[in-house]
Structure formats: C-alpha cells, structure tokens
C-alpha positions as CSV (number, residue, x, y, z in Angstrom):
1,X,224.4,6.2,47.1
2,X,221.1,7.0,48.7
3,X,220.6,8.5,51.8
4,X,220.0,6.8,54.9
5,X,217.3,8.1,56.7
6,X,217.0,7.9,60.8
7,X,213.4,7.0,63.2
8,X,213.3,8.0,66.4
9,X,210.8,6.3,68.3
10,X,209.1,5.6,71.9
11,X,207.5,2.4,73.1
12,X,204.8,2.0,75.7
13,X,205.0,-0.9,77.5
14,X,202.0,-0.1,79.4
15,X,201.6,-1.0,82.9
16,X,202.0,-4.5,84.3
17,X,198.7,-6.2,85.4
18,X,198.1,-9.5,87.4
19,X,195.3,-11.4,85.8
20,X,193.2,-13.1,88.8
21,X,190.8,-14.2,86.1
22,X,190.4,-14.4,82.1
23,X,187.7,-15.2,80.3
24,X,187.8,-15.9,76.5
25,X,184.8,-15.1,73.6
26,X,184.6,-15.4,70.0
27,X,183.1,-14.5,66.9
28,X,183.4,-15.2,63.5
29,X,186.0,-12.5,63.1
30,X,188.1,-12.1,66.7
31,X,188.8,-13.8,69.4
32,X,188.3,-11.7,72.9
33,X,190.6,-12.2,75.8
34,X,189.3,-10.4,78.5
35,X,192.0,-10.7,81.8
36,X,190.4,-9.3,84.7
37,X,192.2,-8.1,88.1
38,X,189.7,-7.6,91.1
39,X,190.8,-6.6,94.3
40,X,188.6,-6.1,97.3
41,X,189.6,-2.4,98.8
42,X,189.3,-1.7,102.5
43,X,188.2,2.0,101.9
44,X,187.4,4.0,105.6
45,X,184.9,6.4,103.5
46,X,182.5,3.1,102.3
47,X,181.5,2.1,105.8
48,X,178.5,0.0,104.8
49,X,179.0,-1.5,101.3
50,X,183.0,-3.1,100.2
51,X,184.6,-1.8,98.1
52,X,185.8,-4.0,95.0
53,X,188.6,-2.8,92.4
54,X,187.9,-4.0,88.8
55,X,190.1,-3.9,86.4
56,X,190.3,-5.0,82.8
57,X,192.8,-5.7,80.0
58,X,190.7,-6.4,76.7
59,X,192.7,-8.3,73.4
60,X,190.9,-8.7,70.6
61,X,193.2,-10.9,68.1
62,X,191.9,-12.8,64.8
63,X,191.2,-16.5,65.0
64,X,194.8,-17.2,63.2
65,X,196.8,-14.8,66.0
66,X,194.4,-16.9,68.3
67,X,196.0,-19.9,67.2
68,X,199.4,-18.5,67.6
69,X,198.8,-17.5,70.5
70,X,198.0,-20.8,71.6
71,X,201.1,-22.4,70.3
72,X,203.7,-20.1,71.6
73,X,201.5,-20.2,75.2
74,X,202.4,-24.3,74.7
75,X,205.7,-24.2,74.0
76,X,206.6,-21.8,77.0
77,X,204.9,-23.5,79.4
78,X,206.3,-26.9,77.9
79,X,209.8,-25.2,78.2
80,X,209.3,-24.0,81.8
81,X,208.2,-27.7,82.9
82,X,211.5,-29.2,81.6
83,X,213.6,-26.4,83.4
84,X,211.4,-26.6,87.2
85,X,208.9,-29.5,87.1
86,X,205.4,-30.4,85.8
87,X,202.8,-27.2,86.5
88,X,200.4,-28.6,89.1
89,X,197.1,-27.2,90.3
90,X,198.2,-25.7,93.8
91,X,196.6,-27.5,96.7
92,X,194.3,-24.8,97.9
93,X,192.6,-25.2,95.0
94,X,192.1,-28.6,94.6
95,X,190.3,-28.5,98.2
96,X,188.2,-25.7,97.2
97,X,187.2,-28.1,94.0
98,X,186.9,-31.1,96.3
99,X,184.4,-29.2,98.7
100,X,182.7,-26.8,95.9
101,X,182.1,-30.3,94.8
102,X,180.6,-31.6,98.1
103,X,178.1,-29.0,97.9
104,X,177.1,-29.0,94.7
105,X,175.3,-32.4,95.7
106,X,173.5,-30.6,98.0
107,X,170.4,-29.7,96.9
108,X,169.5,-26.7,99.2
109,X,173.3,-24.3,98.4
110,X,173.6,-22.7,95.9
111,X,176.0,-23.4,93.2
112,X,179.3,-21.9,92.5
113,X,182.5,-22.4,90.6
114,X,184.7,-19.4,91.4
115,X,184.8,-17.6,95.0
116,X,183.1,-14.5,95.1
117,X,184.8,-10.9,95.6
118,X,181.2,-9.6,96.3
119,X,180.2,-11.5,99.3
C-alpha cells in the first residue's frame, strides 16, 4: 500500500481593495483589468498642492479566462437580481449624466465623462 504523503500549505488572500474605477485593455494574448482606488488625502504637511492616493490592482488573464470571467460575472449578478431586485444606476449618477450631458452642448466647457480627483 503506498504511502500517503501530507502538504502543508499557506494562502494569501491579499488585502481587500475597493475599486472606484476599472478600466479594461487587450491584446492578442491577455486581457488587462486594471481596478483602480483613488482617494483624495487631506495631508497637514502638503499645504499647497492635494494630496491624491492611487492605488492599483493589475489582472492580466487570457482571452478564454476573459470570457469566463465574463460569464461567471453574469450569472452572479443575475442571481443577486432575483434574490434583492434589478441593479439600477443610483440616482446621483444619473444627474451627474443628465448635467455632464447639458454641458457637453456647450461649446465653451470643457468635456468630461468622470469627475476629477485632481481638481
């Protein structure tokens, strides 16, 4: 009867991270998800320029683990809508949309589609 042998081994979780924006890239080999926290920091020592806190958390998955990514992402969120209700875009946002939109019909501002942490 052969032995059994025995692993011992530690996992890394890592550290949790809040994702306040994510941005997606490709080539022919990987896909790039790039989440990215940024926090504006109220720092006494900077008195004349903010302070902004950027963080990233890089995944660089083939175009197949893309996929499946893609398709597990669907079927949780399709699972969380039947247990608490259809996701919808939270109201704040839709009036930021609504005015970003005003003012992108004026010619003289300048165009944006996110807020700005730099000012």
């Amino acid at each position: 009867m052969p032995e059994k042998k025995q692993i011992n081994m530690s996992i890394d979780n890592g550290a949790e991270f809040f994702a306040h924006e994510t941005s997606v890239n490709f080539n022919p080999t990987q896909f790039v998800l790039d989440f990215r926290c940024i926090t504006p920091r109220i720092d006494p020592r900077t008195k004349e320029v903010p302070l902004v806190a950027l963080k990233h958390n890089v995944i660089m998955v083939d175009p197949w683990h893309a996929k499946e990514i893609m398709r597990i992402l669907g079927n949780a969120v399709g699972q969380y809508e039947k247990q608490f209700g259809k996701i919808e875009q939270p109201k704040a946002v839709k009036k930021y949309l609504k005015e970003a939109k005003k003012l992108q019909k004026e010619p003289s501002v300048q165009k944006t589609q996110t807020p700005s942490y730099l000012g």
